[in-house]
PQR file of N, CA, C, O and H, with PARSE charges and radii, in Angstrom:
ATOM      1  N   UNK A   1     245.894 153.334 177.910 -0.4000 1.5000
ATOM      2  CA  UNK A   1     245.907 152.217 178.835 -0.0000 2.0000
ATOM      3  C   UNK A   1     244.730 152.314 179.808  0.5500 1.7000
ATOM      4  O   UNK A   1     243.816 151.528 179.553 -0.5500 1.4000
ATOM      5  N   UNK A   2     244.525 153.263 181.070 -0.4000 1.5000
ATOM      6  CA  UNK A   2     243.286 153.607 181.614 -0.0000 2.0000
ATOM      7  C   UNK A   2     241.973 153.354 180.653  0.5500 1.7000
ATOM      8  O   UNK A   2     241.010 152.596 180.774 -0.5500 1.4000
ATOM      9  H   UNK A   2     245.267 153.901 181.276  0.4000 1.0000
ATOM     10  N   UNK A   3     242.351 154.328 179.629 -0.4000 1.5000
ATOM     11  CA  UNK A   3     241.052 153.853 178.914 -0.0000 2.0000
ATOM     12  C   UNK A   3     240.341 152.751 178.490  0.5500 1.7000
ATOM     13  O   UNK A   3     239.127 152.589 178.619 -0.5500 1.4000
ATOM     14  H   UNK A   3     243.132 154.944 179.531  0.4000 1.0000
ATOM     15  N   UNK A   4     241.390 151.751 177.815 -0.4000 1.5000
ATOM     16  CA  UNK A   4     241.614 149.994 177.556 -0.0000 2.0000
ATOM     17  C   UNK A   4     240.833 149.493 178.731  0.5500 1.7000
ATOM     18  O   UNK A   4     239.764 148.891 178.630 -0.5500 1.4000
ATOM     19  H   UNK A   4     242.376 151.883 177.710  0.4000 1.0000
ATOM     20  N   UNK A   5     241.588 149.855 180.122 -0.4000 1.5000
ATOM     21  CA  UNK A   5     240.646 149.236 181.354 -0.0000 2.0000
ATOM     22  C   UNK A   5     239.502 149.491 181.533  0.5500 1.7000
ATOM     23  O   UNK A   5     238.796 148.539 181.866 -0.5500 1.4000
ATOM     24  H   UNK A   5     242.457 150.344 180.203  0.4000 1.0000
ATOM     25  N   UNK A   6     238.778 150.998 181.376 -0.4000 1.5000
ATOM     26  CA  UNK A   6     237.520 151.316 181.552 -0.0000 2.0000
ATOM     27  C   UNK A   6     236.356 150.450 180.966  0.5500 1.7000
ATOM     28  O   UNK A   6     235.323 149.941 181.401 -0.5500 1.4000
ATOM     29  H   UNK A   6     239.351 151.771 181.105  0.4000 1.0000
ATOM     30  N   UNK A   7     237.119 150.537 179.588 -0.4000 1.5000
ATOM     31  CA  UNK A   7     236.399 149.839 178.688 -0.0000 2.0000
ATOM     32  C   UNK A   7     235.866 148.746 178.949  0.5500 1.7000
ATOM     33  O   UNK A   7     234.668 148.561 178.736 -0.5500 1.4000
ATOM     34  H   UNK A   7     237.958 150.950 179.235  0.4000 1.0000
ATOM     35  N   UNK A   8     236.721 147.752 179.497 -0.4000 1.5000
ATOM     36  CA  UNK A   8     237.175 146.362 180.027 -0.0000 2.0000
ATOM     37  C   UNK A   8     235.774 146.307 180.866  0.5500 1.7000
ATOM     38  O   UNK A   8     234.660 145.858 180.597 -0.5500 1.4000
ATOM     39  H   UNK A   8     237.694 147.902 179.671  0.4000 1.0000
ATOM     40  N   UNK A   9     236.367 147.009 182.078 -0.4000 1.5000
ATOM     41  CA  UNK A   9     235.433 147.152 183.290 -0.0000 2.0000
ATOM     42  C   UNK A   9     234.094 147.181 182.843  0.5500 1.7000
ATOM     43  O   UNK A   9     233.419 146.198 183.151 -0.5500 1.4000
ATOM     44  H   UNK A   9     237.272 147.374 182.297  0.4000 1.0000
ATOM     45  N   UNK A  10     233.332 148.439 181.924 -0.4000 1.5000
ATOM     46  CA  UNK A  10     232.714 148.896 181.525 -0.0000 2.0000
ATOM     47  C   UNK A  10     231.481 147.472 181.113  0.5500 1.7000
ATOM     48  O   UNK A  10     230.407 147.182 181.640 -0.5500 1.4000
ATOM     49  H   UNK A  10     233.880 149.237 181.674  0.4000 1.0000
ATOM     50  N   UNK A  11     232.179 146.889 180.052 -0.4000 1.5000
ATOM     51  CA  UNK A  11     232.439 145.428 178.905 -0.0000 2.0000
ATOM     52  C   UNK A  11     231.849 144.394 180.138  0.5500 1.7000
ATOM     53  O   UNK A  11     230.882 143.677 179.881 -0.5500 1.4000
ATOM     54  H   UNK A  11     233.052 147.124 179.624  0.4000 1.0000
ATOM     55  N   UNK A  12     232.543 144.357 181.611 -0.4000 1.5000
ATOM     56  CA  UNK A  12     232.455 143.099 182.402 -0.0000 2.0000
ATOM     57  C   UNK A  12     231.079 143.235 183.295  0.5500 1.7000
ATOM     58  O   UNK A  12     230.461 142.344 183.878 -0.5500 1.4000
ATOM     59  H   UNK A  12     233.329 144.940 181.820  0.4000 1.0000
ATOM     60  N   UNK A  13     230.784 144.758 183.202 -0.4000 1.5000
ATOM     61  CA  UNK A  13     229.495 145.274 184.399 -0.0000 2.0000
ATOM     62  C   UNK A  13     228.337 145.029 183.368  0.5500 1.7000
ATOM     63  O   UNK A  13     227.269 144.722 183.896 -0.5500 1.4000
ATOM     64  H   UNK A  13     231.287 145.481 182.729  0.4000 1.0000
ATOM     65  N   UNK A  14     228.343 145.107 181.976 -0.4000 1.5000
ATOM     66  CA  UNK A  14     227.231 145.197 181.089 -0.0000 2.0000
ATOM     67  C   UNK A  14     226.835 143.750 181.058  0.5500 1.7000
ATOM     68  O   UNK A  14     225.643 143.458 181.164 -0.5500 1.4000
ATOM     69  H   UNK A  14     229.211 145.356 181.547  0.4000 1.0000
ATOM     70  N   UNK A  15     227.640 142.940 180.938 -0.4000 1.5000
ATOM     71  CA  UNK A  15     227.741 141.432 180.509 -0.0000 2.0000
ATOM     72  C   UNK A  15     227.307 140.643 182.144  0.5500 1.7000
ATOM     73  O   UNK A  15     226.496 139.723 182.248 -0.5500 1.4000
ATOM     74  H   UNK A  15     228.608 143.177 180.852  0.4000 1.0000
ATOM     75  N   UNK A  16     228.015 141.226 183.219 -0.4000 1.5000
ATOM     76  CA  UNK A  16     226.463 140.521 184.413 -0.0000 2.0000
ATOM     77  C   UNK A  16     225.327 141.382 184.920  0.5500 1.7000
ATOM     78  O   UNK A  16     224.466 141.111 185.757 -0.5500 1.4000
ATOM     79  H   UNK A  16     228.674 141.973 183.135  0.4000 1.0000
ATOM     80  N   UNK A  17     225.536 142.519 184.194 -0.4000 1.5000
ATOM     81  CA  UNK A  17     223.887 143.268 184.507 -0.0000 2.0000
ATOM     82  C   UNK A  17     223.105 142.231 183.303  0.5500 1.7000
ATOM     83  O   UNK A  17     221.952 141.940 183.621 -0.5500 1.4000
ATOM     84  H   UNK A  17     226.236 142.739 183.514  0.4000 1.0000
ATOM     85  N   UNK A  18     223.558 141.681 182.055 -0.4000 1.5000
ATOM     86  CA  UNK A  18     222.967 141.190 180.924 -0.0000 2.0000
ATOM     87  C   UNK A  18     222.573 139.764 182.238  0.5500 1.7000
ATOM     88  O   UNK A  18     221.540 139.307 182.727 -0.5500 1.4000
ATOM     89  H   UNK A  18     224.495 141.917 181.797  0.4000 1.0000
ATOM     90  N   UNK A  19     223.276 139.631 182.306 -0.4000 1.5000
ATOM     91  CA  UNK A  19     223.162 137.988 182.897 -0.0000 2.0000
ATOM     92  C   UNK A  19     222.298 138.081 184.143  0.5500 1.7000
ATOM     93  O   UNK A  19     221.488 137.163 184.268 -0.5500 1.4000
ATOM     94  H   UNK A  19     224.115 140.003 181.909  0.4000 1.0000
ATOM     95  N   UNK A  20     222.316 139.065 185.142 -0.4000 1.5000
ATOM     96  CA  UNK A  20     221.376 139.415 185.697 -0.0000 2.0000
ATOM     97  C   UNK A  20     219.886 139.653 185.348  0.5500 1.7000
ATOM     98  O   UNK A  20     219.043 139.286 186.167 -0.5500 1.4000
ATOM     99  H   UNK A  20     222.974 139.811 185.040  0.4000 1.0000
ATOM    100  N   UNK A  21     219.553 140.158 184.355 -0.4000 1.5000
ATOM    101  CA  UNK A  21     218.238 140.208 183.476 -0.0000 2.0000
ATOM    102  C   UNK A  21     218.056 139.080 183.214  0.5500 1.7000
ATOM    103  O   UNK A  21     217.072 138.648 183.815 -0.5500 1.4000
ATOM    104  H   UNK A  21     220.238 140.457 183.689  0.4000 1.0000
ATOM    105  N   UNK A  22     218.613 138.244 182.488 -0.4000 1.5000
ATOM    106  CA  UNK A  22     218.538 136.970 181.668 -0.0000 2.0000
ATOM    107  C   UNK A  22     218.236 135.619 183.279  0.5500 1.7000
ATOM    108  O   UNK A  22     218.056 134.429 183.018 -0.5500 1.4000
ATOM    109  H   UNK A  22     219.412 138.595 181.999  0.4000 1.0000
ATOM    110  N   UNK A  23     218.239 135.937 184.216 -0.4000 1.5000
ATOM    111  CA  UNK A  23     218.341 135.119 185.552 -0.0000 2.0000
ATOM    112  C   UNK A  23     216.720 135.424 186.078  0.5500 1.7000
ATOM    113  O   UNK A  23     215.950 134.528 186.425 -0.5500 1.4000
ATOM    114  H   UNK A  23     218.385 136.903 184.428  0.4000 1.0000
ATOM    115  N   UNK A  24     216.319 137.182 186.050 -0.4000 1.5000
ATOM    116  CA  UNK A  24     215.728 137.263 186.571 -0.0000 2.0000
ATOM    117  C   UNK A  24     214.251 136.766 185.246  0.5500 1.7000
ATOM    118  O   UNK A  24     213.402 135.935 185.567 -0.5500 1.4000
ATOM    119  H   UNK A  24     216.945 137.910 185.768  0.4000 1.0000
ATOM    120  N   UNK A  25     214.245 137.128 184.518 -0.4000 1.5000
ATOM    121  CA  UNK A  25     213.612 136.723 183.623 -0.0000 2.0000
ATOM    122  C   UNK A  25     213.442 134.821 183.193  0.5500 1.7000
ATOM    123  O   UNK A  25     212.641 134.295 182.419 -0.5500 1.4000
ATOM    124  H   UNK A  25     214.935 137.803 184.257  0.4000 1.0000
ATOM    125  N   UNK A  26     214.002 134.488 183.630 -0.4000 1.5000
ATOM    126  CA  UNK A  26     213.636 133.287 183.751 -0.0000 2.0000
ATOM    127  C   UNK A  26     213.249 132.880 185.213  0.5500 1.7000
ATOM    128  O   UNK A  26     212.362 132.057 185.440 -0.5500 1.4000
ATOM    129  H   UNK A  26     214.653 134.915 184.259  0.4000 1.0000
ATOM    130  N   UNK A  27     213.779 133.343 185.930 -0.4000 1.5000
ATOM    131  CA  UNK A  27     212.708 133.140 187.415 -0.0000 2.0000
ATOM    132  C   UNK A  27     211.350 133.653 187.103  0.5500 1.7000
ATOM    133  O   UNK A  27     210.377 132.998 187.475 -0.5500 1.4000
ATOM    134  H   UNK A  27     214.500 134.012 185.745  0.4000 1.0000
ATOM    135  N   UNK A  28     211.220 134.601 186.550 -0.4000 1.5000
ATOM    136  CA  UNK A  28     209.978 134.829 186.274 -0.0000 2.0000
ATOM    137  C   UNK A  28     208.930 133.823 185.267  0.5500 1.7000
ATOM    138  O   UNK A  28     207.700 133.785 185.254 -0.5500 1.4000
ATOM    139  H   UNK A  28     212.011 135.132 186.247  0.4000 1.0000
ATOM    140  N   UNK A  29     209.697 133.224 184.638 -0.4000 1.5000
ATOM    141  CA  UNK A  29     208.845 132.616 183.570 -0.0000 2.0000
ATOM    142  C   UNK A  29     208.900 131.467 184.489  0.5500 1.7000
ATOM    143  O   UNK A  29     207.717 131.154 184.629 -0.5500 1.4000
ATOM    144  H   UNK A  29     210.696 133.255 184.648  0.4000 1.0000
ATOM    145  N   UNK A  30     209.572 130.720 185.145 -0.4000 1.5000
ATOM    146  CA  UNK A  30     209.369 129.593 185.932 -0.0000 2.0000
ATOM    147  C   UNK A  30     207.834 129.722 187.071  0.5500 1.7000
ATOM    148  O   UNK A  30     207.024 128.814 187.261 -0.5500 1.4000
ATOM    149  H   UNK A  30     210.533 130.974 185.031  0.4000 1.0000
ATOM    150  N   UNK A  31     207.806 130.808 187.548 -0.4000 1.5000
ATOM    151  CA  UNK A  31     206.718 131.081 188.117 -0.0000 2.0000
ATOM    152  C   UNK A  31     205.500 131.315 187.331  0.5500 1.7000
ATOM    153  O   UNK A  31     204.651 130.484 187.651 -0.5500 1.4000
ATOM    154  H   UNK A  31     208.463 131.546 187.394  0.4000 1.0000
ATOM    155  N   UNK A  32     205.165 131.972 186.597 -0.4000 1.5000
ATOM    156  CA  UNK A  32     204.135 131.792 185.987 -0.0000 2.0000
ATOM    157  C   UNK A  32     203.901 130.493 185.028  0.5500 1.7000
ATOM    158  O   UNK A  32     202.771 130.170 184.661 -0.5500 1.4000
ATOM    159  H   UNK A  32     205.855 132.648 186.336  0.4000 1.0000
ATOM    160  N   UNK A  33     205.198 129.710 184.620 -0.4000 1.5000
ATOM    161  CA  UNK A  33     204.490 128.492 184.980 -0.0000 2.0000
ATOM    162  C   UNK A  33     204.310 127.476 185.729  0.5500 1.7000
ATOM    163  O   UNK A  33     204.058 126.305 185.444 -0.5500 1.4000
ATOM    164  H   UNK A  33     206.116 129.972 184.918  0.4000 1.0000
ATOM    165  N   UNK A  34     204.433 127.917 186.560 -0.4000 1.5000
ATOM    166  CA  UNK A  34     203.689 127.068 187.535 -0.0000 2.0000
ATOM    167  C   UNK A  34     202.595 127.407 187.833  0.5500 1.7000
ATOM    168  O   UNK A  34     201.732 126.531 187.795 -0.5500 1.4000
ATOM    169  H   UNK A  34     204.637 128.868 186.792  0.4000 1.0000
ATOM    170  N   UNK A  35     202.238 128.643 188.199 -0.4000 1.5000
ATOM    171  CA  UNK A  35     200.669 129.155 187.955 -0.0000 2.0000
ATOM    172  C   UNK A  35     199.731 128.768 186.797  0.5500 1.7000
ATOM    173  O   UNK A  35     198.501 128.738 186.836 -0.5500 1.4000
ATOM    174  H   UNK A  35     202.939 129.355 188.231  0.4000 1.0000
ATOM    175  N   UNK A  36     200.253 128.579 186.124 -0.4000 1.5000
ATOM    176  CA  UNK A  36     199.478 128.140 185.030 -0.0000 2.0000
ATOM    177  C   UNK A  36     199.314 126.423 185.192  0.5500 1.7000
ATOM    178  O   UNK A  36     198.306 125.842 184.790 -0.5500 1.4000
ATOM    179  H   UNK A  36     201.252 128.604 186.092  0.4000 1.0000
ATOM    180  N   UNK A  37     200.306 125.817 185.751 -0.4000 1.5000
ATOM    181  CA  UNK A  37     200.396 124.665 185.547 -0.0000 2.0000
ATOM    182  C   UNK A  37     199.070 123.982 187.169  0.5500 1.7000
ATOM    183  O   UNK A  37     198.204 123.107 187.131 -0.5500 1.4000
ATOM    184  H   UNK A  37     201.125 126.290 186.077  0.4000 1.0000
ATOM    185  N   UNK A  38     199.504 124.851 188.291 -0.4000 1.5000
ATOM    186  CA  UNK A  38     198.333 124.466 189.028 -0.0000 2.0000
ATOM    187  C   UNK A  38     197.329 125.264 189.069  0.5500 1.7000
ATOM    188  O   UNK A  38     196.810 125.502 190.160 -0.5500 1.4000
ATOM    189  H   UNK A  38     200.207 125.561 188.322  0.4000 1.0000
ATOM    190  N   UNK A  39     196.894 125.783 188.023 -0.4000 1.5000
ATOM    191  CA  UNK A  39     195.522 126.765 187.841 -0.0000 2.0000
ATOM    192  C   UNK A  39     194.524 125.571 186.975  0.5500 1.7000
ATOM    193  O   UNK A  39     193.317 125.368 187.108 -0.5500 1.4000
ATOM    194  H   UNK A  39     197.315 125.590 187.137  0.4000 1.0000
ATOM    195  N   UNK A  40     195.709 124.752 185.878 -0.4000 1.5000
ATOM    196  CA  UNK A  40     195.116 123.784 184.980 -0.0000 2.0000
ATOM    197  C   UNK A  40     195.054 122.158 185.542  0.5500 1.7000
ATOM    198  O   UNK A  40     194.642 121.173 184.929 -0.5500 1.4000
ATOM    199  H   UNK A  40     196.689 124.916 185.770  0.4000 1.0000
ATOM    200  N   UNK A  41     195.595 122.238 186.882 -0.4000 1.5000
ATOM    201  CA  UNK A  41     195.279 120.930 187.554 -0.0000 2.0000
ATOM    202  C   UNK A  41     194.104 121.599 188.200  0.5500 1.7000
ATOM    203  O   UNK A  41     193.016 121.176 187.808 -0.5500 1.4000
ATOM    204  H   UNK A  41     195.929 123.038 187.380  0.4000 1.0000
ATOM    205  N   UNK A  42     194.081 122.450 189.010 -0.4000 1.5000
ATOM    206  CA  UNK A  42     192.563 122.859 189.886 -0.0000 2.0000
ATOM    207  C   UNK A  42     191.285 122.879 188.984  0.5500 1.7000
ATOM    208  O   UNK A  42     190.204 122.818 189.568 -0.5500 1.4000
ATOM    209  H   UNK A  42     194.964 122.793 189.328  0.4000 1.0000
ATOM    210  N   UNK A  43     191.298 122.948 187.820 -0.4000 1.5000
ATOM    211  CA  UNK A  43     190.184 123.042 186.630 -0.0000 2.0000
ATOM    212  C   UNK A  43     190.159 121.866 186.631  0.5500 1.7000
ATOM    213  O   UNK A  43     189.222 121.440 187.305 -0.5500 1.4000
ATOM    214  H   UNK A  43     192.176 122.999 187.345  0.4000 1.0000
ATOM    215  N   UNK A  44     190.911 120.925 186.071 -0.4000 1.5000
ATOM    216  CA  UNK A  44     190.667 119.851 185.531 -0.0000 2.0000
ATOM    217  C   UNK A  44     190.146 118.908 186.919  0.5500 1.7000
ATOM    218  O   UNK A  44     189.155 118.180 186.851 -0.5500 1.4000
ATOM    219  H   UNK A  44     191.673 121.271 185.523  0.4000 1.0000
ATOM    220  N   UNK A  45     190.925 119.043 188.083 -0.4000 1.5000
ATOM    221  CA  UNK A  45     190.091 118.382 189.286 -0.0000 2.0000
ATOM    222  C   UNK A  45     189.064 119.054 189.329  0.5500 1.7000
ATOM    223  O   UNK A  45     188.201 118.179 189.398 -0.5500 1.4000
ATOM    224  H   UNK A  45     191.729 119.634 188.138  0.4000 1.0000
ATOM    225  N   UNK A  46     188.647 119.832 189.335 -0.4000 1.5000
ATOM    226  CA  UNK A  46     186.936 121.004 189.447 -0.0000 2.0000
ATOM    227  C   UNK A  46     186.252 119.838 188.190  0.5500 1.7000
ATOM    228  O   UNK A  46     185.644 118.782 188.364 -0.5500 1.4000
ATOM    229  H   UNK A  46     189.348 120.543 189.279  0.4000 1.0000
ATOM    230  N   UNK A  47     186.515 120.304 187.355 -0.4000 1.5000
ATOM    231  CA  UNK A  47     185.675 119.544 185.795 -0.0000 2.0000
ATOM    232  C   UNK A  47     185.548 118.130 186.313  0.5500 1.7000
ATOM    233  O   UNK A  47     184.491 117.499 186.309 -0.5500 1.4000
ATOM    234  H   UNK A  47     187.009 121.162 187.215  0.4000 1.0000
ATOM    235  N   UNK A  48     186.352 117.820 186.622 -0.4000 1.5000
ATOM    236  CA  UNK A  48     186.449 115.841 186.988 -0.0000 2.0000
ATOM    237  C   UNK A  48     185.204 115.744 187.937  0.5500 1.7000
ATOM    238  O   UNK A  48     184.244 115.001 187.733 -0.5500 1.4000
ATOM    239  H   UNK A  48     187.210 118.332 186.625  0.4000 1.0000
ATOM    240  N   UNK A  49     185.361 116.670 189.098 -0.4000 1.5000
ATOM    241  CA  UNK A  49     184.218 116.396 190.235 -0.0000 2.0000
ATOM    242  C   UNK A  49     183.111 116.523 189.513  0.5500 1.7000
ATOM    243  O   UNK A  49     182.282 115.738 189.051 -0.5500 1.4000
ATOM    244  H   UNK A  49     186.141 117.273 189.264  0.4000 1.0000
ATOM    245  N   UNK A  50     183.289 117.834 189.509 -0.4000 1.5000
ATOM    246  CA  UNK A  50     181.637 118.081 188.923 -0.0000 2.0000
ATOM    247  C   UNK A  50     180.999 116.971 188.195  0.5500 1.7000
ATOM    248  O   UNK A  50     179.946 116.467 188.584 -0.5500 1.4000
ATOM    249  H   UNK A  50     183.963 118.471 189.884  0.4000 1.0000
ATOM    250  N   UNK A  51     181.867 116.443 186.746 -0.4000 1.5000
ATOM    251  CA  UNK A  51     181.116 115.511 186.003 -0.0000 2.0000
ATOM    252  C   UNK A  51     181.151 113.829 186.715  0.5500 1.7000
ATOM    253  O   UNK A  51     180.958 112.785 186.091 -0.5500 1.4000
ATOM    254  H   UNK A  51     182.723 116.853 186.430  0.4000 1.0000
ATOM    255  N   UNK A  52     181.436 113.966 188.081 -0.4000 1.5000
ATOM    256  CA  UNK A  52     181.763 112.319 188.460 -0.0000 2.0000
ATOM    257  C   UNK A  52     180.655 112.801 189.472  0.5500 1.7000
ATOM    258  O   UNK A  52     179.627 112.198 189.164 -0.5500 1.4000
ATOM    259  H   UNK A  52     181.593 114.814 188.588  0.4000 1.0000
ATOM    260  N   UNK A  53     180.462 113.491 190.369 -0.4000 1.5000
ATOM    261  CA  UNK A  53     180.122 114.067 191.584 -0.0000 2.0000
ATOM    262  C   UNK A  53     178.446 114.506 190.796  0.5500 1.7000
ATOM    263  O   UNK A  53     177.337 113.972 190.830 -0.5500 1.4000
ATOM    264  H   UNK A  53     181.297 113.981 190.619  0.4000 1.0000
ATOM    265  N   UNK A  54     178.736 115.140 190.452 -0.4000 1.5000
ATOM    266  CA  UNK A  54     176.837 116.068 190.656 -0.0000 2.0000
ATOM    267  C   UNK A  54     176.160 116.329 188.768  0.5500 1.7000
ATOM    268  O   UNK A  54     175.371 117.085 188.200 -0.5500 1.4000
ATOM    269  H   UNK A  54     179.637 115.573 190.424  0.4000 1.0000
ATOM    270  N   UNK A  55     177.200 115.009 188.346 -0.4000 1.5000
ATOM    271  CA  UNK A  55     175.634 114.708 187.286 -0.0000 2.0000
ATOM    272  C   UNK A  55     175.102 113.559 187.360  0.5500 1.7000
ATOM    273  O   UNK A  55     175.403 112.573 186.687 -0.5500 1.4000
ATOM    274  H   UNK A  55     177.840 114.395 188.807  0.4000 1.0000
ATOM    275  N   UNK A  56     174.144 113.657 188.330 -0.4000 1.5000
ATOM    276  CA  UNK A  56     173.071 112.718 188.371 -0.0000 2.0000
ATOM    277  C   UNK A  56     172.571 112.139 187.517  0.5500 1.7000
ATOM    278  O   UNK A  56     172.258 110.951 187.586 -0.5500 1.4000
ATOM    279  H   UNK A  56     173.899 114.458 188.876  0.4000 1.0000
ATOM    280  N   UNK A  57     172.397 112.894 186.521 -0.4000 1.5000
ATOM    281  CA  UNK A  57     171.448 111.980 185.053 -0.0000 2.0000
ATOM    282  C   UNK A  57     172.083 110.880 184.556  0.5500 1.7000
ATOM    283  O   UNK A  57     173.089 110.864 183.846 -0.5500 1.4000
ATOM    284  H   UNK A  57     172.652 113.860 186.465  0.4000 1.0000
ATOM    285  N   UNK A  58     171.033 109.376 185.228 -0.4000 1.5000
ATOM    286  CA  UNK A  58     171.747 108.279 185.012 -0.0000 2.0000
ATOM    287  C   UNK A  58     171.307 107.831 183.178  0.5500 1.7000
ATOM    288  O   UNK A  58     170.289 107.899 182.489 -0.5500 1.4000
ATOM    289  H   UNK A  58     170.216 109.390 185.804  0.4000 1.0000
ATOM    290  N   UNK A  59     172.794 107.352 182.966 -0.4000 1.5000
ATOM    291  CA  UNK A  59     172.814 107.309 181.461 -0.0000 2.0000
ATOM    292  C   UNK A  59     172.408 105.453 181.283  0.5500 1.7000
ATOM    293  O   UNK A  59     172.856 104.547 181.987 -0.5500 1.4000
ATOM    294  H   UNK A  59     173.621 107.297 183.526  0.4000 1.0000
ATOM    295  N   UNK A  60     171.666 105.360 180.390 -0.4000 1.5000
ATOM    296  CA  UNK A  60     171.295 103.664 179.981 -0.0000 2.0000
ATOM    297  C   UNK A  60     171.320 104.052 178.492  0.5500 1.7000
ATOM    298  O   UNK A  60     171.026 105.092 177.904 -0.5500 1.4000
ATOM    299  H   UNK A  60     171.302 106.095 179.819  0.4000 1.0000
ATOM    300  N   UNK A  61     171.785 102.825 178.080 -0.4000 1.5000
ATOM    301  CA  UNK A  61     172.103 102.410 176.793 -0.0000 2.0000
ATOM    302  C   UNK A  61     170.917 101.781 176.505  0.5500 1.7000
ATOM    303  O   UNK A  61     171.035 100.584 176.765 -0.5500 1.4000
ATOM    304  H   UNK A  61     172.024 101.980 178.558  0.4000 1.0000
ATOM    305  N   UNK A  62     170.240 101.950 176.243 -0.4000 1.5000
ATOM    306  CA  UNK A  62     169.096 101.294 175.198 -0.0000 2.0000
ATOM    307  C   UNK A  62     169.137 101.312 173.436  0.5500 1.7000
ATOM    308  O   UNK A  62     169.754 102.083 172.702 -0.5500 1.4000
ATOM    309  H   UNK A  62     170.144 102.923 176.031  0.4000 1.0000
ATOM    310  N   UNK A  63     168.251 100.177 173.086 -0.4000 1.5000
ATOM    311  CA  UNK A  63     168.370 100.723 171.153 -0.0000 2.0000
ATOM    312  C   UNK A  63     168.432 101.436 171.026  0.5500 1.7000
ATOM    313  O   UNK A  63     169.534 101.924 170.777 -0.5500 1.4000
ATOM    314  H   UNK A  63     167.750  99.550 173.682  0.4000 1.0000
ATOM    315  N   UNK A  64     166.795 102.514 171.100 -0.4000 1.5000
ATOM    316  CA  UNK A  64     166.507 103.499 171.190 -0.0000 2.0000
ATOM    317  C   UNK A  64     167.693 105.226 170.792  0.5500 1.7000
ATOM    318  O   UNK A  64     167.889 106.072 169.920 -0.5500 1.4000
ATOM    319  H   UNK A  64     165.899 102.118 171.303  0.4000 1.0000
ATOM    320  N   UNK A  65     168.380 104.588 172.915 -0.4000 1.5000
ATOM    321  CA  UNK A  65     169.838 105.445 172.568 -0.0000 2.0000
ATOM    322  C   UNK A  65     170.723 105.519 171.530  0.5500 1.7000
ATOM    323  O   UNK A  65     170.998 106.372 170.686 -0.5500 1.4000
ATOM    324  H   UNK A  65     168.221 103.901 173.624  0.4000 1.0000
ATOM    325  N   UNK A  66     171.158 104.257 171.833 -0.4000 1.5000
ATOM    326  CA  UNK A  66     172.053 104.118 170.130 -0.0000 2.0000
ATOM    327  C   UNK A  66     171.431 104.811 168.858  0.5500 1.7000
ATOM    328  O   UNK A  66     171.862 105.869 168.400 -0.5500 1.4000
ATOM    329  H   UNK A  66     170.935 103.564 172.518  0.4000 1.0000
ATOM    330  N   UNK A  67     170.372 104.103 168.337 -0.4000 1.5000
ATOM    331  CA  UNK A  67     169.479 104.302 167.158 -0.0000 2.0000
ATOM    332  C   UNK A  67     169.832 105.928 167.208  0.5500 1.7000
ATOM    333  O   UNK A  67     170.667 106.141 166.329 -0.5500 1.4000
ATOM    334  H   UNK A  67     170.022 103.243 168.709  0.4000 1.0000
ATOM    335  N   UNK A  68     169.589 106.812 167.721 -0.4000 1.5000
ATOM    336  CA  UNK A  68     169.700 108.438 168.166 -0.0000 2.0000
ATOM    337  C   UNK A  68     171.187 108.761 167.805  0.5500 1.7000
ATOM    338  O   UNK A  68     171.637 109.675 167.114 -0.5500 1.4000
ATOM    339  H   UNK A  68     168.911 106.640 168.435  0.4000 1.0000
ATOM    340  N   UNK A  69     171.690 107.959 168.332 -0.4000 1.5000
ATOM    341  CA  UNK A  69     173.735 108.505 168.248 -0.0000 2.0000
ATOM    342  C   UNK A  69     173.992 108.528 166.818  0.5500 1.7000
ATOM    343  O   UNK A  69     174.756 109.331 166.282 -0.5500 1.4000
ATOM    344  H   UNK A  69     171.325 107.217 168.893  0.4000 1.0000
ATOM    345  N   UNK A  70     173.087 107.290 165.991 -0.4000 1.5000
ATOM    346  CA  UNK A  70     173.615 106.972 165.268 -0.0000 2.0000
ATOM    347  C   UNK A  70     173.603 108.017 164.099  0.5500 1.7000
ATOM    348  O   UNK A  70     174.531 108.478 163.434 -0.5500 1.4000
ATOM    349  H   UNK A  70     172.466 106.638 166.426  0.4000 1.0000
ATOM    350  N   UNK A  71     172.052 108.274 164.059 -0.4000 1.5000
ATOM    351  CA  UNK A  71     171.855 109.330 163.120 -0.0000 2.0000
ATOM    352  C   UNK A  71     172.137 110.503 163.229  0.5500 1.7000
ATOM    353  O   UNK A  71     171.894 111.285 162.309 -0.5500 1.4000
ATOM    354  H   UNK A  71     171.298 107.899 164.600  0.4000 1.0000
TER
END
């Protein structure tokens, strides 16, 4: 009988230490993505500026241009 309970006990501490891991491990994955998720908005606003902001080289469509793309 004692033993039956230990067991029990034993059975109920493994199963929320499990659930404890399984909690903390997904807090964790929630955070890194989000790091990832505003690491890839700060790039993509960086990339956006840069190519709206400081490339000067004004582009014209001429034949010429085309004729070039084409081949």
């Amino acid at each position: 009988m004692a033993y039956d309970v230990m067991i029990y006990i034993i059975c109920i501490y493994s199963e929320r230490e499990l659930k404890q891991i399984q909690y903390e491990w997904q807090q964790a994955t929630r955070v890194i993505d989000r790091l990832v998720m505003f690491g890839y908005i700060a790039a993509t606003i960086a990339f956006a500026t840069y190519m709206l902001a400081w490339h000067n080289e004004e582009l014209t469509l001429t034949d010429e241009v085309m004729d070039q793309a084409k081949a």
